[in-house]
N, C-alpha and C positions, 0 to 999 in steps of 0.2 A: 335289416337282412331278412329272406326268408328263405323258410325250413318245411322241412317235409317230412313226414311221418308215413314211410312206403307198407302196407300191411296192416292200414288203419279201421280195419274191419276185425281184424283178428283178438285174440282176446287182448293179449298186451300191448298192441297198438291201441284198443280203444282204453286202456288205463292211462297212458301216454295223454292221448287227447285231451281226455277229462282233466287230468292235471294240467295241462297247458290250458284250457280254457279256464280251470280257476284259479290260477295267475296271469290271468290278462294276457294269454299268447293268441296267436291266431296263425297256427299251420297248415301248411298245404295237407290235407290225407287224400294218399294215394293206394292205388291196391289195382287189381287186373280184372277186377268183377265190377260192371258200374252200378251195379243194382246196391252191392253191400257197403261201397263205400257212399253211394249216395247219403245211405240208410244212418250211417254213421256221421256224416257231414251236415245232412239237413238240420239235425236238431240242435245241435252244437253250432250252428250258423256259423261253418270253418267254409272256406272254398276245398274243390276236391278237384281229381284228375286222373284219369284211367290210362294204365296202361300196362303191355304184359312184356315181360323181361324177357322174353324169347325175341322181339322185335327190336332191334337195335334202333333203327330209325325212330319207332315208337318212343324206346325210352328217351330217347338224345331230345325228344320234343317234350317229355313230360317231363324231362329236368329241367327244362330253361328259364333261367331268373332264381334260378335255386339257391343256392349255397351252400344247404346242409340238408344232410337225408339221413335220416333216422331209421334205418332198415329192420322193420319187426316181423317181414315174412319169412320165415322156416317152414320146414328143416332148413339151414341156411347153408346145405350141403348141395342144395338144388336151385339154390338163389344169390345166395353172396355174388359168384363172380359175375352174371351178367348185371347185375346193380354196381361194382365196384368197375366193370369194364368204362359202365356208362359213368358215374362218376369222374376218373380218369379222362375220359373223352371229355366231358365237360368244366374241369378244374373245380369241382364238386366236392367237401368235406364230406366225410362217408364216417356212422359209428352205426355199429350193429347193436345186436342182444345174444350172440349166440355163445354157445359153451361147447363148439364143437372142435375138436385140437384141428382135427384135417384142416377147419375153415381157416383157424387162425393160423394154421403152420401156411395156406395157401395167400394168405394176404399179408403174412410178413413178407413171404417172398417177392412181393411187388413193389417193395420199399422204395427202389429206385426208379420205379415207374413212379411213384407216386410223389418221389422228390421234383421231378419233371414236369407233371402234369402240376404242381404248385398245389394238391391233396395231400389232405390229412387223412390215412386210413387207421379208425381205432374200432376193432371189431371188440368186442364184453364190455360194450358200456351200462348192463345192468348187473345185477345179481353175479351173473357169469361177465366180470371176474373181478368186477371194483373191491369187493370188502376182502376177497383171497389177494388179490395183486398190491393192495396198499399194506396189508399188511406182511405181504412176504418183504414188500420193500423198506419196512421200518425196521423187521429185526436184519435184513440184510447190512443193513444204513451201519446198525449197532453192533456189528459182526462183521466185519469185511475179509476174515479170514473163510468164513463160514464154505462148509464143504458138501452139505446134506439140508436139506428144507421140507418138513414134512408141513404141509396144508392140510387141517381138517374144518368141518363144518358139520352144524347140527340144527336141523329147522326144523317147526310145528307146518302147520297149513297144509290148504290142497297143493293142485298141481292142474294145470292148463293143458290142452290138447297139444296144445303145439310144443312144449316141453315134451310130451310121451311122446309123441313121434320123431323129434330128434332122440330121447334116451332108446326109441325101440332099436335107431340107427347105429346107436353108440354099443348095444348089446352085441349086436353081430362080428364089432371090432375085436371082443374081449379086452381085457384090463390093458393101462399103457402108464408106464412112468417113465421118467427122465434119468436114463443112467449115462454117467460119463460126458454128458454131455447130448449125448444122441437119446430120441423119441423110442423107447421100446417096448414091442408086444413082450405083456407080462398076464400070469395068470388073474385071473377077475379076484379080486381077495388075498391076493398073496403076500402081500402083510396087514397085522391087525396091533392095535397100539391101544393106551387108553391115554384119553387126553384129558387133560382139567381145563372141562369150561367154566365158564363163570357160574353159573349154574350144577358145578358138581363135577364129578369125574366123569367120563362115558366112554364105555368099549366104540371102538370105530375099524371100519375096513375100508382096507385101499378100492378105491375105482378110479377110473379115465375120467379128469376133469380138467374145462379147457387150462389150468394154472400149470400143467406138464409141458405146455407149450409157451404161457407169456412170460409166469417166474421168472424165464430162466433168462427171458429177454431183460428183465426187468432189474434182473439181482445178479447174474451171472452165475450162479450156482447151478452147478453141473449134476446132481441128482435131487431130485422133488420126486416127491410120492404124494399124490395126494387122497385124501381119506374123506369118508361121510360115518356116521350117527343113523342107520337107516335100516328100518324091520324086516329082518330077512339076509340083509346083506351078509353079515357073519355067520350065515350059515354055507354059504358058498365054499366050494371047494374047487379043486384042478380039476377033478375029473369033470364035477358037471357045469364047470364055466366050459370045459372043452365041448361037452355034448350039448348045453344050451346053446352058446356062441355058434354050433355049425346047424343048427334050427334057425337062428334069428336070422343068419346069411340068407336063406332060401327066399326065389322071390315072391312065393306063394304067402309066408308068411308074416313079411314085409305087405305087403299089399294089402291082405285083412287085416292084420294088426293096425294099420293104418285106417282104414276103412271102417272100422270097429272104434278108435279114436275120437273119430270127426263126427261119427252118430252119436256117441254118447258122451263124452265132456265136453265140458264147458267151464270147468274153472271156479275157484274158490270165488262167491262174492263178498261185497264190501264187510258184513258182518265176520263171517269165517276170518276176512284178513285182518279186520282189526284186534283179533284175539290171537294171532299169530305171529312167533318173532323165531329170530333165527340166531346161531353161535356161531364166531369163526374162531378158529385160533391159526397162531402159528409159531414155526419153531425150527430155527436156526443153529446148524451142530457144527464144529470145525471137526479136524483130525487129533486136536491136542485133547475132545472131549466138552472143550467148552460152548454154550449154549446159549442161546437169547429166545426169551417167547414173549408174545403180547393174543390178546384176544380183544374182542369186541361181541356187544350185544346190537340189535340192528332190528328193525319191524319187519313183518310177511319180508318176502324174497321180492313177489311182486310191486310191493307197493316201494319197496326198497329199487327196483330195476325202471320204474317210472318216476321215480323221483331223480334216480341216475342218468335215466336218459335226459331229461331236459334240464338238467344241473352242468352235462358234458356239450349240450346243444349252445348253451348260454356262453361257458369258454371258447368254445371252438368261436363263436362269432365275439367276443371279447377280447379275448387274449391266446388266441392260438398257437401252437407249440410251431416249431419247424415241419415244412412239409414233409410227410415220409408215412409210412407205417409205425405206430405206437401203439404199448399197452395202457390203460389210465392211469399207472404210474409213472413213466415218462414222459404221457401228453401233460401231464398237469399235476405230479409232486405226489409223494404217498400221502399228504396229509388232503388229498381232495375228498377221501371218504369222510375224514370231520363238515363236508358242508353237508353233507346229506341229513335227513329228517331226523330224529330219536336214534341216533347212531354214538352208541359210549365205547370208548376206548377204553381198555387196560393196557398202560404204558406198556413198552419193549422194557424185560428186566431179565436178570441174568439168573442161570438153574445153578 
């Protein structure tokens, strides 16, 4: 079968690559600039293929023969759906990277387009939201009364251009959690918890991460809050998420912010990642009081999110779920995060 790697210039498209070429893969990398993905294609002796997602005809030609598309170009608030239309039109397995809730709330909702067209659509198949979605779904599994699911996480390591331009995009939204069922505008920090990682206890505060939107696909748990470990965060308040949040909307600021991105990052390299790991936990509440939590240790986010993507590449063309819209605990079981790299479990157990 072959697979394609759309964005394979970008930072985490070219970690994607590397890793497929050092286990004997050979993907198609694609991207809209033929100059950078050449750049990236020649050395790696992969075949490549240009084309821009604004041209439907274009893409419909540069998907052919495909089967799976590994889509790594973001903000994926700008790109998911003409990638996911062309899939669809193609009978194209489609898995993303992103951690944006809009993208994933926008691609569940084609579930039945996508049962039709005989596609798989799993958007957070790295970092955003394999190690949060398996694990909400394990204490879920151990709790089936459960009423509340708090998701937090805690990493070391840099961060990549194309993460800070989706987080610049996520600023503008202000905070969002999962109450009652329905997605809602909540203040940026508006709850703060301490959570015992495996590494110790750590103050954490709530923000917008895409697990507000799969969770809940995933567990049916009707409020998720989910939380970060992250400098600075806790110091946030109502008022100045209100007055940062109506700065980050502006399109002035959006534009340099952007712009100011893409001159100057470029992303943790191979040294920085390998000294960098990351925490999840999680933690399952009913209404009687009773509780489930499991956590996990896990390396960089990135190297964790390329090891994901082409670990979900490999199933999809192995043993694929039913066509539709899934989160990675539905396309392929909570226990798919144990296949990934240096990934340890602390079992589900009861508070």
């Amino acid at each position: 079968m072959t697979w394609m790697i759309y964005g394979a210039s970008g930072y985490t498209g070219r970690l994607v690559a590397d890793l497929a070429v050092d286990r004997g893969e050979r993907p198609v990398l694609a991207g809209r600039d033929p100059a950078k993905v050449a750049a990236v294609a020649a050395p790696r002796g992969l075949p490549h293929r240009t084309f821009d997602l604004a041209d439907p005809d274009a893409v419909d030609a540069g998907l052919q023969g495909v089967d799976v598309v590994a889509h790594c170009a973001g903000p994926f608030s700008a790109t998911a759906e003409a990638m996911v239309d062309g899939c669809l039109r193609n009978g194209v397995h489609y898995l993303d990277i992103t951690g944006e809730i809009d993208v994933f709330e926008a691609v569940f909702a084609r579930h039945e387009e996508a049962r039709s067209a005989g596609s798989v659509l799993l958007p957070g198949a790295g970092f955003d939201v394999v190690p949060t979605d398996c694990l909400a779904a394990m204490v879920a599994a151990e709790l089936p009364t459960a009423t509340h699911l708090d998701l937090a996480f805690h990493a070391s390591g840099g961060i990549s251009g194309g993460t800070l331009k989706s987080a610049l995009e996520g600023a503008a939204l202000g905070g969002r959690a999962r109450v009652d069922g329905e997605v809602r505008v909540v203040p940026m920090g508006w709850r703060r918890r301490e959570v015992p990682f495996p590494s110790g206890p750590r103050r954490v505060t709530s923000l917008p991460w895409g697990d507000v939107s799969t969770a809940y696909r995933s567990t049916g748990i009707g409020n998720i809050t989910t939380f970060a470990h992250l400098p600075g965060l806790d110091l946030a308040g109502a008022r100045s998420s209100r007055l940062s949040q109506a700065l980050m909307r502006t399109h002035v600021v959006q534009r340099l912010g952007k712009a100011a991105i893409g001159a100057v990052v470029r992303g943790p390299g191979h040294t920085a990642r390998s000294r960098s790991w990351v925490e999840v936990y999680a933690e399952a509440t009913d209404d009687s009081g009773r509780s489930v939590c499991a956590a996990l240790l896990g390396p960089d986010t990135y190297d964790l999110t390329a090891d994901s993507v082409l670990r979900a590449v490999n199933a999809l063309q192995s043993e694929p779920p039913e066509p539709g819209a899934h989160t990675p605990s539905t396309a392929f079981g909570a226990d798919f995060i144990r296949r990934l790299h240096g990934i340890r479990i602390i079992e589900p157990a009861r508070r």
